[in-house]
N, C-alpha and C positions, 0 to 999 in steps of 0.2 A: 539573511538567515539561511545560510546554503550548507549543505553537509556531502559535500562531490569531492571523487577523484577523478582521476585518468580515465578518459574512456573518450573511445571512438564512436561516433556517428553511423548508422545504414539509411542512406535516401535512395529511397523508390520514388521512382518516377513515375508519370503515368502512363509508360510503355513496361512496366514492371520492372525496369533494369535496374541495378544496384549498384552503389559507389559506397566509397568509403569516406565518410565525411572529416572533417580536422579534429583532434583530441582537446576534451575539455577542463581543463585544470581547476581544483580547487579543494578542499576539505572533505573527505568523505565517508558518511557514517557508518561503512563497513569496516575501514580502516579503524575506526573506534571502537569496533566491535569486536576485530582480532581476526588472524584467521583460525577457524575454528576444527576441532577435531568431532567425529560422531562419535558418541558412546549409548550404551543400552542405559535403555530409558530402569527407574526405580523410584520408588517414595519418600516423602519427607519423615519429619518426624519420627527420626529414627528408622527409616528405614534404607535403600540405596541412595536415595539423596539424587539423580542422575535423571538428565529428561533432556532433546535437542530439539531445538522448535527452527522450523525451516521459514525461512520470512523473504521476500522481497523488497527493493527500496523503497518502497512506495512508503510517505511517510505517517499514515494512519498504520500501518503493519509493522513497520518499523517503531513506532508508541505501543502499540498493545501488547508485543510480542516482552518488550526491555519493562512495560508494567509487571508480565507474569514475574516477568524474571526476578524482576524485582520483590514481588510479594511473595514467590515461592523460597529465594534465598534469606530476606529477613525476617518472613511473619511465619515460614513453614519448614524452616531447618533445614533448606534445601545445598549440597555442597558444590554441587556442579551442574548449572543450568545453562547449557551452551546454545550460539545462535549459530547459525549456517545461513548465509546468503545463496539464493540460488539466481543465474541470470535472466533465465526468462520465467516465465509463467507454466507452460507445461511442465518442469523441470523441478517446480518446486511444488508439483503435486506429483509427480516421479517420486521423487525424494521422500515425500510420506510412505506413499505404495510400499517401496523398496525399504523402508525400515531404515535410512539415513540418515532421518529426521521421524518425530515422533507426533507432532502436531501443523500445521501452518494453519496461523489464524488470522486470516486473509480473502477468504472466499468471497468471490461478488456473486452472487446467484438470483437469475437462472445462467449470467452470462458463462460461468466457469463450470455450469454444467457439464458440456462436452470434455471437459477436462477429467471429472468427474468421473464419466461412463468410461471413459481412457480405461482406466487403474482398475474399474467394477467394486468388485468386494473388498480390495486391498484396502480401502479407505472409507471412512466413517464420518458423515455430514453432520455436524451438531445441530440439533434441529431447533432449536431457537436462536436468533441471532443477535451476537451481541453489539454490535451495533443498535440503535435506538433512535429514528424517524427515519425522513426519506434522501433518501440517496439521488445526489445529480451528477449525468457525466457526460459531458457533449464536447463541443467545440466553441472553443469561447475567442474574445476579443477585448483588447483593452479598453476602458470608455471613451477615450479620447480616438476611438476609429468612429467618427463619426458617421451616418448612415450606413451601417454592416449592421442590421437585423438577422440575417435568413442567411445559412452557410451559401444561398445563392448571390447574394449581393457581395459576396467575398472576390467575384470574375473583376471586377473594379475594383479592385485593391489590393495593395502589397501586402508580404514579400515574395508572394509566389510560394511559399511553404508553407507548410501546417508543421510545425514542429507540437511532438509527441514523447511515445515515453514507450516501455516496454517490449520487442515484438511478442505478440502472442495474443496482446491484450486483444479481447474482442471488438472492440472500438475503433482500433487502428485500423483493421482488415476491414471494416465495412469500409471504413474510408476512403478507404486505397481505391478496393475494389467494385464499389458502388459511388460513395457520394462524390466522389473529384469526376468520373463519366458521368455519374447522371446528370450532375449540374455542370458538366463540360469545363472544369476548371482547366486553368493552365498550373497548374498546382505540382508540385512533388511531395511527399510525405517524410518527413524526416523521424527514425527510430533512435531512439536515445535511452537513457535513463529517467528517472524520473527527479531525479540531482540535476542534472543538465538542461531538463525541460526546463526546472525552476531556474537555475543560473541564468537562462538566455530573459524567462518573460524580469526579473530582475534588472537585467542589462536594458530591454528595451522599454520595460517604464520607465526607468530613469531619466532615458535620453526622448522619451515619448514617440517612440519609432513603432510604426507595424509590426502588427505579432499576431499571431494565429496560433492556439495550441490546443492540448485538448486540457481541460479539466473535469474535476469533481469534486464533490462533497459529498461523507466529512473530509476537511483539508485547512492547512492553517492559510492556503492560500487567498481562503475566500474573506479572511479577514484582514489581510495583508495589502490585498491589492483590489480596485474597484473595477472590474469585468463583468460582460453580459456571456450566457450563454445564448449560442445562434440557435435560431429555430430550423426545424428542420421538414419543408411544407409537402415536399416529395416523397417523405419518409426512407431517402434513400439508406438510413442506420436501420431500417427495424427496431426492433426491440432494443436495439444495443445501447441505445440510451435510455431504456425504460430504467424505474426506480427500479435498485437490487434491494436484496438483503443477502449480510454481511454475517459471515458463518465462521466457525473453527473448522479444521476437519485433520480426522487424528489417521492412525492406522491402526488397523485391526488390531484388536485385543488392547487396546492402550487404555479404555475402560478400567479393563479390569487388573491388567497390571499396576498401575498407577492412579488408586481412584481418589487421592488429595489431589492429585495436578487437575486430573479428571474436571473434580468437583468444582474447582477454582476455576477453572476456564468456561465450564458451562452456567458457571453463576455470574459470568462476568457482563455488564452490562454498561454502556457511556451512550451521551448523548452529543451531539454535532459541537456544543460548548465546549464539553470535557474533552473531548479528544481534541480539538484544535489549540486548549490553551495547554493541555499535556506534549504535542508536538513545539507548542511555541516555546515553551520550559525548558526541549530538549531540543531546541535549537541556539537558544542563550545559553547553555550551558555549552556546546558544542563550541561556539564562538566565544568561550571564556577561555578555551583551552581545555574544560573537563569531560570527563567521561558522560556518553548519555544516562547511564546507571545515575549520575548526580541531580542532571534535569530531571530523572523521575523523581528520585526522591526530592528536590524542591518543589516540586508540583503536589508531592503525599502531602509537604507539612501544612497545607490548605486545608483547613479544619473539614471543609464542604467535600473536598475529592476523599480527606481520608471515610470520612464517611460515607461516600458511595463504593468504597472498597471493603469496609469490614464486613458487610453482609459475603463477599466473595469467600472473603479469609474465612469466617465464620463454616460458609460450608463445605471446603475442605476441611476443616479441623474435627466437624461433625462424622466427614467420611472416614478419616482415622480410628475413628473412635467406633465405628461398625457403621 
């Protein structure tokens, strides 16, 4: 269930040095998404109809963002709700600040704090998160690596890599630059996408080959494939694997300019089930050949999701109305 294009590899090494890694091909769910134009955000229900939500590959952000989308254009009269990909993680909280985008609802926090204090007032933390339990994101291993507990028992065993996903991410930088010295790996860190992370662990459970990456949860991964997260006894990550919570964050004034989209995103809520079997929807559909907009709405006509959604729709249509 892979939704990737073209893209290049960055390995750092553990002399910091960078290479260009080989290009990975395959299906990818930007390309299904368009490339997109920004437009000034406005209301449904009669009113601009217009809102551009910034998102990353990541594929719990990639489901919530194609949900709004979805609920603003059928259930709120919405005419033009565009997405913007942005490549890294600073970039797509740039892109709120700077009015290019008008929401990303994606936030891990406290990790993407610093991101955060970047922009200052440009942007606006939704303060309860829609996401719903706790969040995991470490460095994990297939089960069949037999005795790999502790990212320290990784020095005895292949492949010499940690393949990964985003630069930016907080997770990776501890990585690099804490836990491969502290625990003296012979290790290099490979940056990718989060398409491609998934394409290689894919490839190597198949063939049951060593594999190091990093994961988390929510993710449809965790129900896909059988992996341990490593412990970390040095605590060389800090906090970077501590539980987050999982936030929208808009840009200034988007309250009050657009308070149906507003009200729908702050009411929005899913649990580690919902989002993984909403991603898993909108990866059979992907692999059907159809648009992700299709997997959501296969994933609505579930009696149990459209009902964790009405209460959303319900309070933007309240906001409408004053």
């Amino acid at each position: 269930m892979q939704n990737l294009a073209g893209l290049a590899v960055r390995i750092t090494g553990r002399d910091g040095g960078v290479s260009i890694g080989r290009g990975l091909r395959a299906l990818f769910v930007g390309v299904v998404l368009g490339t997109l134009a920004v437009l000034p955000a406005g209301c449904g229900l009669g009113g601009q109809e217009q809102i551009t939500l910034g998102y990353l590959d990541w594929d719990e952000n990639v489901a919530n963002s194609n949900l709004i989308r979805v609920l603003l254009e059928d259930e709120l009269d919405y005419e033009n709700v565009e997405l913007k990909r942005a490549e890294q993680v600073p970039e797509v909280f740039r892109g709120v600040a700077e009015g290019e985008t008008d929401v990303f609802m994606d936030a891990w926090m406290p990790n993407h704090r610093q991101y955060v204090d970047e922009v200052g007032s440009r942007v606006e933390v939704y303060r309860k998160p829609w996401y719903v339990g706790r969040t995991v994101f470490g460095v994990a291993v297939p089960h069949y690596m037999e005795g790999i507990e502790t990212i320290g028992d990784l020095k005895s065993s292949e492949p010499g890599m940690i393949t990964g996903i985003e630069p930016g991410a907080v997770l990776m930088e501890k990585i690099s630059q804490n836990a491969v010295p502290q625990y003296d790996l012979d290790f290099s860190v490979v940056e990718a996408s989060t398409p491609a992370m998934l394409l290689e662990l894919q490839k190597a459970y198949a063939q049951q080959e060593p594999f190091v990456f990093i994961a988390w949860s929510p993710h449809w991964m965790n129900l896909e494939y059988d992996f341990r997260y490593l412990e970390d006894p040095k605590n060389a990550l800090g906090t970077a694997d501590d539980p987050q919570t999982l936030h929208a964050v808009a840009r200034e004034g988007f309250a009050e300019d657009d308070p149906v989209a507003h009200a729908l995103i702050s009411a929005m809520r899913l649990d580690s089930t919902q989002v993984g079997s909403l991603e898993v929807a909108i990866n059979e559909a992907v692999d059907e050949g159809r648009e992700v907009e299709a997997g959501v709405r296969d994933w609505l006509k579930e009696s149990a999701n459209r009902s964790a959604v009405q209460p959303w729709v319900e309070a933007a249509r309240q906001a409408e109305e004053g």
